[in-house]
N, C-alpha and C positions, 0 to 999 in steps of 0.2 A: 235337176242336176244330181247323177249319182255321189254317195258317197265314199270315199276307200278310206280305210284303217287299214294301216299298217302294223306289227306288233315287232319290234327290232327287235328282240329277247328269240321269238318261234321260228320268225319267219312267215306268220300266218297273213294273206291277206283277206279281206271283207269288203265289198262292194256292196253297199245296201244290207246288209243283213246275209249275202250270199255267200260264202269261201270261193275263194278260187283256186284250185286244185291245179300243183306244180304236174301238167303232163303233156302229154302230144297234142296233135292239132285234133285229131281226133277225137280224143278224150275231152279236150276243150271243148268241142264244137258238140257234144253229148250230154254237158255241163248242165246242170239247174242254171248257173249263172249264164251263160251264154242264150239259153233260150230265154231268159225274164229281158235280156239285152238286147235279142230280134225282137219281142214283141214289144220291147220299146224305142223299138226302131232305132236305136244307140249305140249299134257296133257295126263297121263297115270293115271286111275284111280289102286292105289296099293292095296287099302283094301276097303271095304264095307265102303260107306260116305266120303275117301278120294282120293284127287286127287294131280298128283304130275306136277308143271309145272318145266323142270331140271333148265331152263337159264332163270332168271330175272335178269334184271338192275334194280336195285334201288339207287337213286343217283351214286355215282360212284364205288358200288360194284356189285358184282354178286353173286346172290342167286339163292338157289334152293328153290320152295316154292309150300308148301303144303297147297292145300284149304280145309277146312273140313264145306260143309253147315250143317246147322241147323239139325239136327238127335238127338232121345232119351233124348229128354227134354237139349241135349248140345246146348251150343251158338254155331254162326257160329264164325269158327277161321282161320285164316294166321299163318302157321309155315313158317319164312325162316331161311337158314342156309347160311350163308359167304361160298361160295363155296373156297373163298382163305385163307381158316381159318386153322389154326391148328386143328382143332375139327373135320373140315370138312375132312383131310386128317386122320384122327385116325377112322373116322366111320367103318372101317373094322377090327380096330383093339381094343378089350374088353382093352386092358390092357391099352392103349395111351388110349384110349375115357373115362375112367372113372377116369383120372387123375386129383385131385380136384383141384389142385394149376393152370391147364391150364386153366378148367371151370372156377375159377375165375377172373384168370384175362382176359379171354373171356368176360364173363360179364360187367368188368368193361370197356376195351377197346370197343366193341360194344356197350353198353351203352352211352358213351361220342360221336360214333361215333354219334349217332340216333339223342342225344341231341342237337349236333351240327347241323346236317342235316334238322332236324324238325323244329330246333327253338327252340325245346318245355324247361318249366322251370324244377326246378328241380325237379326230382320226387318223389312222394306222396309215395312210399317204397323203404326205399335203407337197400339192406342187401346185405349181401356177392356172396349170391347165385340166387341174384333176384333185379332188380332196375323195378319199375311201375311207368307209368303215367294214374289218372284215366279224364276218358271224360265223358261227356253227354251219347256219343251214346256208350260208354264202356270204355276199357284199353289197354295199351301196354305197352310187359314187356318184358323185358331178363332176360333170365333166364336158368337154368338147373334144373332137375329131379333127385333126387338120387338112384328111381329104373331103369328105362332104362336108364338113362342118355343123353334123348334128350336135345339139347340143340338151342337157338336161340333167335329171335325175334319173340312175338307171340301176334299178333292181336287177338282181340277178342270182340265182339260186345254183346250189349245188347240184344240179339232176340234170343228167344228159339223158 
């Protein structure tokens, strides 16, 4: 399983020992980190501009987390999902995954986990369906969507 470090102060992130470098697809796909990721057979790009790594460690849970660099005037952004989630195990299922009372209290239990995890204070939006903390080099939010019904932890950097 890889590992990611986050740094909520820089904005830095680290994957194994590697940086990940806020840029285009391009730039990504040029990346030390992304070649140590094909040869460890570890990242599947799913759709045009995303990339999926399945097994991250992030403190003591496991995610599945999706890179999205810099494309179409979008920031670059981190989706992860609690791969030991309830949400997680309902992703194949429309009727479990769009259940609002689980997304919430997804939210909130993930949220508390971060806070605690980070350090970070309390955050700068709390609503039912969304807790943020905003930084310098951007934000980090849980959250859910009420059209697809994505749900997670989602980095997001200041650089278009």
């Amino acid at each position: 399983m890889i590992a990611l470090n986050l740094n909520p102060i820089t904005g830095d992130l680290i994957f194994d020992d590697l940086p990940l470098g806020m840029d285009t697809e391009e730039g990504f796909c040029k990346s030390g980190l992304y070649h140590e990721l094909i040869k460890r057979k570890a990242v599947n790009k799913i759709m045009p501009n995303h990339y999926l790594v399945d097994s991250v460690a992030f403190f003591d849970k496991e995610f599945q987390v999706t890179i999205r660099p810099v494309c179409y005037g979008f920031p670059f952004m981190l989706h992860l999902v609690d791969k030991n989630s309830e949400y997680y195990n309902a992703l194949n299922d429309w009727n479990a995954r769009t259940n609002i009372h689980m997304l919430n209290d997804s939210v909130k239990s993930l949220s508390d986990w971060l806070k605690e995890s980070l350090n970070l204070e309390t955050p700068d939006t709390t609503e039912t369906d969304m807790m943020r903390w905003r930084f310098e080099w951007g934000r980090v939010s849980v959250s859910y969507e009420i059209k697809s019904f994505n749900h997670g932890i989602y980095i997001v950097w200041n650089i278009t």
